[in-house]
C-alpha positions in Angstrom: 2.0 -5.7 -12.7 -1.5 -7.0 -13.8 -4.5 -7.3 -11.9 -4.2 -11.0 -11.0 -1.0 -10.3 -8.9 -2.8 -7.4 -7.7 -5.6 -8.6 -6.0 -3.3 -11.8 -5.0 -1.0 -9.6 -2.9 -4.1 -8.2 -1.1 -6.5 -10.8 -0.9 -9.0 -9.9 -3.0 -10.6 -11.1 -6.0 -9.9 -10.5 -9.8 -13.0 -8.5 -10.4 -12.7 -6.5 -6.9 -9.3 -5.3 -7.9 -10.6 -4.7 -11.6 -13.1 -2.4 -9.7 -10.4 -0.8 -7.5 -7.7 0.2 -10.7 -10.9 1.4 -12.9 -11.7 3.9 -10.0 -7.9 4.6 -9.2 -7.3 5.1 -13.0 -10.1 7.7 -13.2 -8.8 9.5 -10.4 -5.8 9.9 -12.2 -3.8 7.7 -9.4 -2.7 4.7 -12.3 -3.0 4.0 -15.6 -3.0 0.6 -17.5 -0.9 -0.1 -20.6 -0.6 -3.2 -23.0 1.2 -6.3 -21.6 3.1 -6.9 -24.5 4.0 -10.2 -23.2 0.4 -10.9 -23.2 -1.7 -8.8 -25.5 -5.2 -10.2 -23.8 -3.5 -8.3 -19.8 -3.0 -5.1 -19.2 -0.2 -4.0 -17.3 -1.0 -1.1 -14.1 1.3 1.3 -13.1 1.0 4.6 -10.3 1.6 7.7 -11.9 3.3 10.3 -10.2 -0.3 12.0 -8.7 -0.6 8.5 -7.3 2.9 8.5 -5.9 2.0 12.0 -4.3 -1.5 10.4 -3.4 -0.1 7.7 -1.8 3.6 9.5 -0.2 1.2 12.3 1.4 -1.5 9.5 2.4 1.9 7.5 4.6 3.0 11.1 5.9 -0.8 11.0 7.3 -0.8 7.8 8.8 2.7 7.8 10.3 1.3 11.7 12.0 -1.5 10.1 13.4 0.0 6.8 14.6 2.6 9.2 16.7 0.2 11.3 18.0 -1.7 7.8 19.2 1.3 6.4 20.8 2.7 9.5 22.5 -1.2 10.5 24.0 -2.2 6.7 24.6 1.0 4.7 25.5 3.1 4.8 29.0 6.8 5.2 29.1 7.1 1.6 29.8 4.4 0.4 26.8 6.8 3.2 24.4 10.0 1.6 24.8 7.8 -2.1 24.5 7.2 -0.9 21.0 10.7 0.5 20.4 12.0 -2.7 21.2 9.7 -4.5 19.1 10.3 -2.1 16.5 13.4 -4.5 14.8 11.1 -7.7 15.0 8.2 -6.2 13.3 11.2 -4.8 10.7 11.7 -8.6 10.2 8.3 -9.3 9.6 7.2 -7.0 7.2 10.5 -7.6 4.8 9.3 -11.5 4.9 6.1 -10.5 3.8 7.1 -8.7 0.9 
């Protein structure tokens, strides 16, 4: 994908997502290739540090997001989530 759908996808502008893939690219995260549908784009793809980066970086989240719910939530609020768990599901596969 080139940066135009890029920064589309989250909002952002051409040159702010420019900025982001330089900085992921010299980290070693993605690297950019010639569109050769389009010689003037460059296409970005994650390497597979970047797949690590970003598999280890979800582990992290999803830790921390069940340590939140199961020292914040009552019994009642965690089966509020569970059962909202399908619709949100829904949601985020529309999104995509």
């Amino acid at each position: 994908m080139n940066v135009a759908p890029l920064a589309d996808r989250r909002g952002v502008t051409h040159q702010t997502m420019r900025l982001v893939v330089a900085g992921l690219e010299a980290d070693g995260l993605v690297r950019q290739l010639a569109d050769a549908a389009d010689r003037r784009s460059r296409l970005v793809s994650i390497t597979s540090e970047g797949q690590l980066a970003l598999s280890q970086a979800k582990a992290k989240r999803t830790v921390h997001i069940a340590d939140a719910i199961r020292s914040s939530l009552s019994p009642e609020e965690c089966n509020r989530l569970q059962a909202a768990i399908p619709i949100l599901n829904r949601l985020s596969d529309k999104a995509k």
